[in-house]
N, C-alpha and C positions, 0 to 999 in steps of 0.2 A: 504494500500500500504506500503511497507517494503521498508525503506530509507537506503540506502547502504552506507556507510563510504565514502568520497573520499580518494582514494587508495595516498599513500605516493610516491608509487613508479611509473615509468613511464617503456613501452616497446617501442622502436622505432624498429619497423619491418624493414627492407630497401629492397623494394621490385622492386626499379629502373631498374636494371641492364639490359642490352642487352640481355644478352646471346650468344653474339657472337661466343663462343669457343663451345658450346651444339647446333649448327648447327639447332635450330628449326626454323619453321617462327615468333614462338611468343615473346616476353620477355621471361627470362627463367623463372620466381615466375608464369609465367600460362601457363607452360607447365604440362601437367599432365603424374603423376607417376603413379596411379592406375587409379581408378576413380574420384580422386579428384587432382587439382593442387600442387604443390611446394608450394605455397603462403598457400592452403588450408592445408593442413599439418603443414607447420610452423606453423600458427594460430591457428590450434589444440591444437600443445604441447603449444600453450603460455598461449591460455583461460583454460587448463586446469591447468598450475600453479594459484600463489597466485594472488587474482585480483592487478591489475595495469591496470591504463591507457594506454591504445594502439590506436598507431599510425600506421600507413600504409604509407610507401612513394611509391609515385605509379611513373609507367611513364607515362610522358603526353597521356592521351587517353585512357588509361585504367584505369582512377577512377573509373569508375564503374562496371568493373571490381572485381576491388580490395574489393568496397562498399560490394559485392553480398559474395565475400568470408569471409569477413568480419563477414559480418551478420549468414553467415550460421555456421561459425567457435562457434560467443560469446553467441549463442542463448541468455537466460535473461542478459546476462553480451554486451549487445550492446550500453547500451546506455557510457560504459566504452572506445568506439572505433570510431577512427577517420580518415581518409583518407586525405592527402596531395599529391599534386603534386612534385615530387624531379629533381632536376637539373642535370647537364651535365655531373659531375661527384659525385662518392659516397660521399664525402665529403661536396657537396655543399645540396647531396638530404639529410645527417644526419642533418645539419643546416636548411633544412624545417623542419624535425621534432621537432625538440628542439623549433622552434617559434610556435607548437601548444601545448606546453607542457601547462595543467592546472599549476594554482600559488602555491596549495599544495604540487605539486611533488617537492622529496627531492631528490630523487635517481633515476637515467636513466642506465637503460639498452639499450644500441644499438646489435641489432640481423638482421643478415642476414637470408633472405625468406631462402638462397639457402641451409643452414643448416639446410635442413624441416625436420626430423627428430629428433634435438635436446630432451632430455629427459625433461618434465618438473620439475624435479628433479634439475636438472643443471641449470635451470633456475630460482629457488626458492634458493639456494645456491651460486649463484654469487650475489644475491640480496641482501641477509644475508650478505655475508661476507664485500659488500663497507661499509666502513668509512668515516667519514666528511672529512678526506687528502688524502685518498689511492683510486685509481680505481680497479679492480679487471679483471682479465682473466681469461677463464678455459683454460686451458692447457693441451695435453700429452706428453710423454715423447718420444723424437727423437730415433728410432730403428736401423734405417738405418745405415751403416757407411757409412759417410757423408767423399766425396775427395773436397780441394780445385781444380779448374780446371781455369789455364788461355792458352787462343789462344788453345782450344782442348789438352791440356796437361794437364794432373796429374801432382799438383807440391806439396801438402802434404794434409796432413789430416787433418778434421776438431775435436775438441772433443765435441763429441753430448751428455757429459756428463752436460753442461754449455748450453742448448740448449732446445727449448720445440717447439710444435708445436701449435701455438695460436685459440681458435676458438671464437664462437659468443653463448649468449650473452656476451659484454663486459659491466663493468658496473663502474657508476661515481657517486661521489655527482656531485648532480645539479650545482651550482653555480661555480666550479672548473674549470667542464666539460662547462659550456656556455661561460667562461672568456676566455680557451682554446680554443675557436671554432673562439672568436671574433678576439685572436691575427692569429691565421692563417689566417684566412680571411685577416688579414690584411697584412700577410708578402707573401699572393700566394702562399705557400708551400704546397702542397698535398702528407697526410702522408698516408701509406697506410692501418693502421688504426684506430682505435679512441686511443686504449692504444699507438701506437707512437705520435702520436698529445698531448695527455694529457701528456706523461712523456716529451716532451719538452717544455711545459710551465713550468716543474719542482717539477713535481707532480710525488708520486710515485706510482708503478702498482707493484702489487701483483699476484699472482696465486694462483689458485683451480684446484682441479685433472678434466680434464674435462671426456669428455664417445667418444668410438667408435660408437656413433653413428649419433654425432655431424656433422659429412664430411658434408665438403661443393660439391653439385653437380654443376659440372662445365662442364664437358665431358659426352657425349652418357653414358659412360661406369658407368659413379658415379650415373647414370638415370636408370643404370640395376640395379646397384648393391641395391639400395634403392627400384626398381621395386621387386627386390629378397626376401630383407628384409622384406619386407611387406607384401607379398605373401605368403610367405614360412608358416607361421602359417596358413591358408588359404587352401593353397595345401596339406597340413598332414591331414587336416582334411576331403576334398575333397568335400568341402560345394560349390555348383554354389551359382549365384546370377539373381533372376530371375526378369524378367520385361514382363509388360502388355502395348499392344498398340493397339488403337482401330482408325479406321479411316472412314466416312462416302463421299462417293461424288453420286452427281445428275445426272441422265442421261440430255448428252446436249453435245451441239459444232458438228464439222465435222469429216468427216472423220470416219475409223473403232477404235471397244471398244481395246484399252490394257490393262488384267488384266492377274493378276500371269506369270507375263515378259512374257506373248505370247499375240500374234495381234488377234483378234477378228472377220473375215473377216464379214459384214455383219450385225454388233450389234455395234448397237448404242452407239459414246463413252460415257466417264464420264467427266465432268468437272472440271478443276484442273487447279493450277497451272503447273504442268507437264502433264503427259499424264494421269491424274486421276486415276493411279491404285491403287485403293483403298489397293490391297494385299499387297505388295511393302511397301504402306504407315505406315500402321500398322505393320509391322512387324519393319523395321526400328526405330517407337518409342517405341517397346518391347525392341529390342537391345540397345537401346540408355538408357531408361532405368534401364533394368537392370546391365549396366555399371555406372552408374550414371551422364551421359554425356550429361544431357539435352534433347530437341526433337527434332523433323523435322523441325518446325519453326524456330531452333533456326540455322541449318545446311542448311536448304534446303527452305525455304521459302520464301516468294517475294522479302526478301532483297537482295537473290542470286540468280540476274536474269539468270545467266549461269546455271542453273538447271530448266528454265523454256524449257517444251517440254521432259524434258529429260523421258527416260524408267525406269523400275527398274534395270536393269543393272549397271548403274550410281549410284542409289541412293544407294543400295546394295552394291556395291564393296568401295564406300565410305565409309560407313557405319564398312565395315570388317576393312578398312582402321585404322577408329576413333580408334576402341576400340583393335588395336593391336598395335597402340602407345599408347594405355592408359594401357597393360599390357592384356589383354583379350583375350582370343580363345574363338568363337560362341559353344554351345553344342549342341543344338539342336530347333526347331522352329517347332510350333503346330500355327495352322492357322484357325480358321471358317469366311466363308462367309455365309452373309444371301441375299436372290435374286430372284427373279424369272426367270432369266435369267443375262446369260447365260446360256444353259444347259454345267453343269462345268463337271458331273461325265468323259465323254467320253477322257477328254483331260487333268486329273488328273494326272498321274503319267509323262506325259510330261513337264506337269507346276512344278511339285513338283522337278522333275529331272533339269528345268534350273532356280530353284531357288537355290536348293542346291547347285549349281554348281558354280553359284557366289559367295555363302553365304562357300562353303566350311565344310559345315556341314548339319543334315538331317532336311532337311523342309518336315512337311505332313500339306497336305490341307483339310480342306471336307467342304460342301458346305450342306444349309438346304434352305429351306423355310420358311413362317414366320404364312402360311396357312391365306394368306390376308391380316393380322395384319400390321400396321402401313405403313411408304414409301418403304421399300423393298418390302412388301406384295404387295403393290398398282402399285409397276411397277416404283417407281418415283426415284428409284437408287439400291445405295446395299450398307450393311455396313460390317465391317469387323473386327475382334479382333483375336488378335495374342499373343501368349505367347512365352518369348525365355529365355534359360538360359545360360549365361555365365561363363567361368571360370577362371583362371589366365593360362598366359602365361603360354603353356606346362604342365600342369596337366592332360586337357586330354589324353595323351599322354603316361602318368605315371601311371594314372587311369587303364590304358588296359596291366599294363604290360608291357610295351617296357622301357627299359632304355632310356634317352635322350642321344642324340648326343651332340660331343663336338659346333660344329657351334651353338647347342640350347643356350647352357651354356654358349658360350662365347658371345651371339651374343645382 
């Protein structure tokens, strides 16, 4: 077994925040930009910098959440990462972190999830450049011209040459930065970020060039723009992304069979937590997937009793739903069923036609026998495997030739 150093330096992720202004239902650190979250991204760039101890400040209820991205982000660098609960405001969740800090860290980086793109570059060079007195910021440089404005009035100009535009990570010695944290605690002040809190305990903050690709997502619009950036090497290349999903259920219960979103009049249904169509079912965790968005269990299953009974209509149009807030258009869906029954041939291209129809893209079915072989053979269900590929937002689209529209581009 290979004994790793403990790392000098620390990362406090701060992954608390609402996301109030980005209008999702979730925290904004788990909302997802492709297929993988804000938090999941950040933790990318950070495990792929220099090791450091890392922290996770979650919000209540999503630690395990946080744990799972966590883990998948530091693959062998896990046992470097840690998860805390953070408080009511950022300030109070950076001081969870600093109390899980191990005894050898010398140097803290505090890093916002919402900067999930940050370059791991920038984050191995603000780490460099803190000293035992200085804290460190990466910075760019103000472009805009900037007007003073009071009561809706222009009354002079700002000069943006004495001006920079601050991002994440920020970075401190340790003991500077925790003396720092203890006097605002104690005076109530909440600064708005860690280098105004540390330069007023009287410490000084320095800058490093920081990168355009640092932005903080905060708005729909900064959740394209990073949905773009991401994609964009993806889309040149016009590589899908492909998933397999296989589902089995047992002939049983009442009432007629629902398979490939039509009613069955007279066949025997399947057993399920919904209306057991096995087709539906399997394709849903092909799409799922090949977005990389988990499965049926984890979207549609006992835990979510409102999907109990439901048809594939439901599960399907959900489904389209997921992975086009996750950046995805469906490409196409290939389906076998094995069975004795139904006889499926006759009612093919009507199933294949209101599956597509949800799904928005081309579903083909075909259906075999097992020639007796195993519980489909026997009569005692039917099972199913589906294959689907995905692609990014608007590629297929680009793929065929068409220019995109401006509503695509801006939207």
């Amino acid at each position: 077994m290979t004994i790793l150093p403990v790392p000098r330096s620390a990362i406090i992720v701060v992954a608390a925040g609402s996301g109030t202004r980005l209008g999702a239902e979730a925290p904004k650190a788990f909302v997802g930009i492709d297929a993988r979250s804000v938090l999941r991204h950040a933790l990318d760039g950070v495990f792929a910098a220099s090791p450091a101890q890392v922290v996770v400040v979650a919000p209540d209820g999503w630690q395990g959440d946080a744990e799972t991205e966590l883990r998948a982000a530091a693959g062998d660098r896990a046992d470097l990462g840690h998860v805390v609960t953070g408080g009511a405001t950022r300030q109070q969740s950076v001081a969870a972190g600093l109390s899980a800090l191990w005894g050898d860290v010398e140097i803290v980086l505090v890093h916002d999830a919402a900067r999930a793109l940050t370059p791991p570059s920038q984050i191995d060079a603000v780490a460099a450049a803190v000293t035992a007195e200085a804290g460190i910021i990466p910075a760019l440089p103000v472009v805009d011209t900037l007007k003073k404005v009071v009561d809706g009035v222009v009354v002079g100009a700002v000069d943006r040459s004495e001006l920079a535009a601050a991002q994440t990570p920020q970075g401190f010695p340790r003991g500077p930065l925790e003396a720092a944290y203890a006097a605002a605690g104690d005076s109530g002040i909440e600064y708005t970020d860690d280098a105004a809190l540390f330069s007023a305990a009287g410490h000084p903050v320095r800058y490093i060039a920081g990168s355009e690709r640092a932005f903080k997502i905060t708005t729909p619009a900064d959740l394209q723009r990073a949905r773009h950036l991401l994609g964009a090497s993806v889309a040149a290349t016009g590589a899908p992304r492909v998933g397999i999903g296989t589902d089995v259920h047992a002939f049983g219960g009442e009432g007629n069979l629902w398979l490939a979103g039509l009613e069955w009049p007279g066949e025997q249904p399947l057993s399920g937590h919904s209306d057991g169509d096995a087709v539906a079912h399997a394709i849903v965790d092909a799409l799922l997937g090949a977005a990389g968005l988990g499965d049926i269990g984890e979207h549609f299953g006992t835990s979510h009793p409102e999907y109990a009974g439901a048809h594939a209509d439901v599960f399907l149009a959900r489904t389209r739903e997921l992975l086009a807030e996750a950046g995805f258009e469906i490409g196409n869906v290939s389906v076998q069923l094995q069975g004795n029954r139904p006889r499926f041939s006759p009612r093919r291209a009507e199933a294949e036609g209101v599956l597509s129809a949800v799904l928005g893209a081309p579903v083909s079915v075909t259906a075999t026998t097992t020639d007796g072989l195993g519980f489909p053979g026997r009569g005692e269900g039917i099972a199913v495997t589906a294959i689907a590929s995905v692609v990014p937002d608007g590629h297929r689209h680009l793929k065929a030739g068409a220019q995109p529209s401006a509503s695509r581009l801006e939207r």
